[in-house]
C-alpha positions as CSV (number, residue, x, y, z in Angstrom):
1,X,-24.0,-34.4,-23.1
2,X,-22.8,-31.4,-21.0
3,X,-19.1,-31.2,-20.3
4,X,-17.2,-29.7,-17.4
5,X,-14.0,-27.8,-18.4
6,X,-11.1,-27.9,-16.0
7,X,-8.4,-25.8,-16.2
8,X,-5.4,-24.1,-14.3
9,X,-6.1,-21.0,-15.7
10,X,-6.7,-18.4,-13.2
11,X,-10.1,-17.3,-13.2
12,X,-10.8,-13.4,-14.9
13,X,-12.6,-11.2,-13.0
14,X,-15.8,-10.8,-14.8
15,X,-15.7,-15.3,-13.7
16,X,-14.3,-14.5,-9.7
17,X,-17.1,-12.0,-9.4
18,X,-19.8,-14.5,-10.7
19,X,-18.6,-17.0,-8.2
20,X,-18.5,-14.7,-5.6
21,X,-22.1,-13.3,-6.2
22,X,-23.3,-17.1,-6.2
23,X,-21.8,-18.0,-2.8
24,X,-23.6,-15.0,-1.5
25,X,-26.1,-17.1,0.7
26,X,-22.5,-18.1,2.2
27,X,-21.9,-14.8,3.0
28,X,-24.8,-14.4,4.9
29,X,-24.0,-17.7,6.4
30,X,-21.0,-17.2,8.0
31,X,-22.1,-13.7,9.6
32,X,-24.9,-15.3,11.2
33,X,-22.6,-17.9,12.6
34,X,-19.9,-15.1,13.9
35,X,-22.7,-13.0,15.5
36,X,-23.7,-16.4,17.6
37,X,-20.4,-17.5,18.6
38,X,-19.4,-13.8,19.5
39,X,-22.3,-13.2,21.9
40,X,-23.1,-16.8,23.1
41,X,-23.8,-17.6,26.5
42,X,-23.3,-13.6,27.2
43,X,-26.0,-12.1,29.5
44,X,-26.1,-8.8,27.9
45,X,-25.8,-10.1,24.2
46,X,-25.5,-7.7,21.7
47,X,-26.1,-4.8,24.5
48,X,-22.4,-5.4,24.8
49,X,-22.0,-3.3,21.7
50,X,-23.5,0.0,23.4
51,X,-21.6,-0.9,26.6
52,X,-18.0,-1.0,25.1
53,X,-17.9,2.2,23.1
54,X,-20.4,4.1,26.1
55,X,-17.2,3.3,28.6
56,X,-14.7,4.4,26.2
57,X,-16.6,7.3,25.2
58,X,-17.0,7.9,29.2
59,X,-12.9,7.7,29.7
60,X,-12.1,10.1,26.6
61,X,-14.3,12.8,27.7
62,X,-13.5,12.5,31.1
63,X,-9.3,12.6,30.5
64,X,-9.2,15.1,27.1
65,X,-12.4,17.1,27.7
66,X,-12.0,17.5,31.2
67,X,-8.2,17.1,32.5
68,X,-6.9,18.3,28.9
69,X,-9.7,21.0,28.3
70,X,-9.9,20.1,24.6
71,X,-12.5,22.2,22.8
72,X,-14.5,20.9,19.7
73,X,-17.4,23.3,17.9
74,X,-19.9,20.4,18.6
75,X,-20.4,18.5,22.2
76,X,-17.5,16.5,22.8
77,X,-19.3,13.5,23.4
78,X,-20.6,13.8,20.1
79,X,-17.5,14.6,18.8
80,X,-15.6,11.4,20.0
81,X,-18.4,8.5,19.8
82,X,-18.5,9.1,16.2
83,X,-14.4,8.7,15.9
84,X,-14.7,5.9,17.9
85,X,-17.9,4.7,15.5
86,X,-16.4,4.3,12.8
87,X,-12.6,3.8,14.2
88,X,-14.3,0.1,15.8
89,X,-15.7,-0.4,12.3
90,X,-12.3,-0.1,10.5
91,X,-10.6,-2.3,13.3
92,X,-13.0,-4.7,13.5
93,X,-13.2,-5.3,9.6
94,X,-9.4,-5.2,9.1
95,X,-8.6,-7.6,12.3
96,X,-11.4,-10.1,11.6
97,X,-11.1,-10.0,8.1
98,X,-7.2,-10.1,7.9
99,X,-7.3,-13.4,10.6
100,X,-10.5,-14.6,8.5
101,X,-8.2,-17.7,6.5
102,X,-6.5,-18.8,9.5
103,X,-10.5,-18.7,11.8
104,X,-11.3,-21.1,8.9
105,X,-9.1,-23.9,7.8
106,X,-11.4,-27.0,8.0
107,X,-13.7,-24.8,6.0
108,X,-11.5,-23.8,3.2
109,X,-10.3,-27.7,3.1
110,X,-13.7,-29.4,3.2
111,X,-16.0,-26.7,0.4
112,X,-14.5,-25.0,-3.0
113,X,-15.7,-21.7,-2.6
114,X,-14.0,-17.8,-3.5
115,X,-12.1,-17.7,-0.1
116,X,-12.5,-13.9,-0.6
117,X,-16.1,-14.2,0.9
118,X,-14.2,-15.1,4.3
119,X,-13.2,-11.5,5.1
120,X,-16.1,-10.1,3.1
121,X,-18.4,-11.8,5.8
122,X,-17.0,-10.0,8.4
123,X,-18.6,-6.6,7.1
124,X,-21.8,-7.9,7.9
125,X,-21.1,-8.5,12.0
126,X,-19.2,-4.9,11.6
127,X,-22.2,-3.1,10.2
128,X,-24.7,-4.7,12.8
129,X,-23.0,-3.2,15.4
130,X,-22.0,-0.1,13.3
131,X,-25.8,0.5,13.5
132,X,-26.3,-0.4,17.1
133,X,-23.6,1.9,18.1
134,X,-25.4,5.2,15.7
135,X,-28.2,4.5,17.5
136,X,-26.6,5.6,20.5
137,X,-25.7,8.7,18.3
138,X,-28.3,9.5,17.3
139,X,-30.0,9.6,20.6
140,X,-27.0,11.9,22.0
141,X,-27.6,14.1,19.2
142,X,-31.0,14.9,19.8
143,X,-30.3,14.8,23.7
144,X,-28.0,18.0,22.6
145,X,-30.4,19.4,19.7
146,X,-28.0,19.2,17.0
147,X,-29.3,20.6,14.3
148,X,-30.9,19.2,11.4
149,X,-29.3,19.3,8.0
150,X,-29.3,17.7,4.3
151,X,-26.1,16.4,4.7
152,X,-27.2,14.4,7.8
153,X,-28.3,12.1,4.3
154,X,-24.9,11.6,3.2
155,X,-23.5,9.8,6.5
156,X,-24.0,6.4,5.5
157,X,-22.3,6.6,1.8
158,X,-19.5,8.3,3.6
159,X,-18.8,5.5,5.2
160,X,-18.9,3.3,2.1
161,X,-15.3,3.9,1.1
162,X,-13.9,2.8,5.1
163,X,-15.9,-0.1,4.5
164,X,-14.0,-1.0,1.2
165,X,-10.3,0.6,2.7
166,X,-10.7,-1.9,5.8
167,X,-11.5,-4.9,3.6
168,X,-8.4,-3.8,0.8
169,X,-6.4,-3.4,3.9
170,X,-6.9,-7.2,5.1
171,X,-7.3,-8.9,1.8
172,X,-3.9,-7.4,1.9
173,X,-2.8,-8.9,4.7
174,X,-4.1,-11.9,4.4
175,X,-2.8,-12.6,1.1
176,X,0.9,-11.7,2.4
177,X,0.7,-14.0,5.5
178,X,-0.4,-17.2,3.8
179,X,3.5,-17.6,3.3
180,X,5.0,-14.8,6.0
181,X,2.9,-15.7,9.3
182,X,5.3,-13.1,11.2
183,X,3.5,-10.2,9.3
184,X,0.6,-11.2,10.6
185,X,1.6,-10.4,13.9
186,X,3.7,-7.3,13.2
187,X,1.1,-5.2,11.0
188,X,-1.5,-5.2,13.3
189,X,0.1,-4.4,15.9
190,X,1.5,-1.3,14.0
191,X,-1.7,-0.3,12.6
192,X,-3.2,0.1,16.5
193,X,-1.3,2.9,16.9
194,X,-3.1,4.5,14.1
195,X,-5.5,5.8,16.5
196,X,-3.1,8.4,17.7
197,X,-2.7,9.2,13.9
198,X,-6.5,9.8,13.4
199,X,-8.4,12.3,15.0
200,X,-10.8,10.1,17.3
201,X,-10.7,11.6,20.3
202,X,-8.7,15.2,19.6
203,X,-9.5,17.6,16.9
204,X,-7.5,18.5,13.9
205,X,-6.6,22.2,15.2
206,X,-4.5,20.5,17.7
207,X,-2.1,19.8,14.8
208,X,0.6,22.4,14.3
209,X,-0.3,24.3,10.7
210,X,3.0,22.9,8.9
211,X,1.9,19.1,9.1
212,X,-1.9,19.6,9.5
213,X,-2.0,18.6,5.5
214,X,-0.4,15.4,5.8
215,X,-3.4,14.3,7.8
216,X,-4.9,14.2,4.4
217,X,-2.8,11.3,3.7
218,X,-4.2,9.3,6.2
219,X,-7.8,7.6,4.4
220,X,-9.4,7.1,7.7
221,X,-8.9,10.4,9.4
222,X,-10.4,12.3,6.2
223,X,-13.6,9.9,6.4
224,X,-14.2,10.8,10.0
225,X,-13.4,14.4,8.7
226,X,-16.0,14.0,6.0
227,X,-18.5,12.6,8.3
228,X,-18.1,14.7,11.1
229,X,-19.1,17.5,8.4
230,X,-22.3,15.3,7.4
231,X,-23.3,14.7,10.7
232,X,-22.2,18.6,12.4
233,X,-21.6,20.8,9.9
234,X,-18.7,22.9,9.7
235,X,-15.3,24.0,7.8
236,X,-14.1,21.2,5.4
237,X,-11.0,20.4,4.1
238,X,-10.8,20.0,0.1
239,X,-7.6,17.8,0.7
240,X,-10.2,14.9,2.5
241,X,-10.7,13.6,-1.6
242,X,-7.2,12.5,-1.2
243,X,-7.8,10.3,1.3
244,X,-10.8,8.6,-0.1
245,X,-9.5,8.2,-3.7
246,X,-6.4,6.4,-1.2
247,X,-9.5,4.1,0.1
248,X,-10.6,3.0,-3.0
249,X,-7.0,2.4,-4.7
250,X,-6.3,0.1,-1.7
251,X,-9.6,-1.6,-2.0
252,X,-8.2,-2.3,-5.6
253,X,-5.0,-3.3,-4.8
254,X,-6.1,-5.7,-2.0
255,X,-8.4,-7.5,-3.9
256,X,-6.3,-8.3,-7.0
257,X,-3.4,-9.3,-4.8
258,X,-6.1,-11.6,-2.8
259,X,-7.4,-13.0,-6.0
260,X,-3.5,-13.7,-7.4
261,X,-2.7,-16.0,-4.5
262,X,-5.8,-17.6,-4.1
263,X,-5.0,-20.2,-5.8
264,X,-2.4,-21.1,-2.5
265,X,-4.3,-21.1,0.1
266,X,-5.5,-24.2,0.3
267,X,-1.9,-25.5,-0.1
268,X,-0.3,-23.4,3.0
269,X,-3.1,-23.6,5.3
């Protein structure tokens, strides 16, 4: 006769990984239903994802490329859809993701499941759009006869390590404000203003010399860097490693903090 062992002892991570590989069909699950509760009984459906960064593509070039005569080596308009590309990526993953515990209580109370594959679900919506929205890159880019290059290959590992950052970032929070709600309000409000800290829709040479190297600090602003370079060509700063080993050691930190109060959830919610 088989036997079931039940224990209180925290799972280890060779046994959370397992579980979460098994509840991938979940996964898939749970992005299917955010993509149909997002764009239901919308005319324009998922059209809606061209429209929103097109406008704000449309303002940005029209206030800094026009009224502040910023110059960039490569079209503007190429220059700030892809900050705002991968920008909407980070922001949706972190928001969604972070929010992801809360979006699902009767869920978390009615299955046993890794509650970890909540946020992770939201990658899946992010990087549907993510690829809608290149699309519309890509077609600018040959509009303006951007040269081809090997690199050009590298733009979809470079943004591997966002992906991860953004999902350390709200396993993170979401692991804080199971018992500190108020965080949950006060970090992502903060972390908005990171656009100004990135440069989306300005160029790095518009930071005096002195503090241009604490950019580097910032994980986000030396992806964009780094795929900007993939994508364009152009001067690259050695110091963009130090943001994405930062990506990865808060993808790290986020997950082990998720998976040590995991265990609480269900008892807060």
């Amino acid at each position: 006769m088989n036997s079931t062992l039940i224990s209180a002892k925290p799972d280890s991570l060779v046994e959370y990984l397992i579980k979460i590989w098994r509840n991938r069909s979940l996964i898939l699950t749970l992005a299917k239903r955010d993509l149909k509760v997002k764009y239901a009984q919308t005319l324009l459906g998922l059209t809606w994802t061209v429209i929103q960064p097109l406008v704000a593509v449309t303002i940005y070039t029209l206030f800094f490329a026009g009224l502040m005569n910023f110059k960039t080596e490569e079209p503007y308009i190429l220059f700030v859809l892809s900050g705002i590309l991968l920008w909407n990526l980070f922001n949706y993953i972190f928001s969604q993701g972070s929010s992801s515990l809360t979006q699902n209580q009767d869920l978390i109370k009615k299955l046993a499941f890794p509650k970890i594959i909540l946020p992770i679900s939201k990658t899946i919506l992010a990087m549907v759009e993510l690829s809608i929205t290149a699309l519309l890159l890509l077609a600018l880019m040959i509009y303006f006869q951007v040269e081809l290059r090997w690199s050009m290959l590298l733009a979809p590992f470079i943004i591997l390590p966002l992906v991860l950052m953004s999902l350390g970032l709200a396993f993170t929070l979401s692991a804080i404000t199971i018992e500190k709600r108020d965080l949950f309000h006060i970090i992502p409000f903060l972390v908005n203003f990171g656009i100004w800290l990135t440069p989306v829709f300005y160029p790095v040479s518009l930071i005096p010399a002195k503090y241009a190297d604490l950019l580097y600090l910032n994980p986000i602003a030396c992806i964009l860097q780094l795929f900007r370079w993939s994508l364009f060509g152009g001067a690259l700063n050695p110091l963009v490693l130090v943001g994405i080993s930062l990506s990865f050691l808060i993808f790290i930190i986020g997950f082990f903090l998720f998976k040590s109060k995991e265990d609480k959830i269900i008892d807060v919610l």
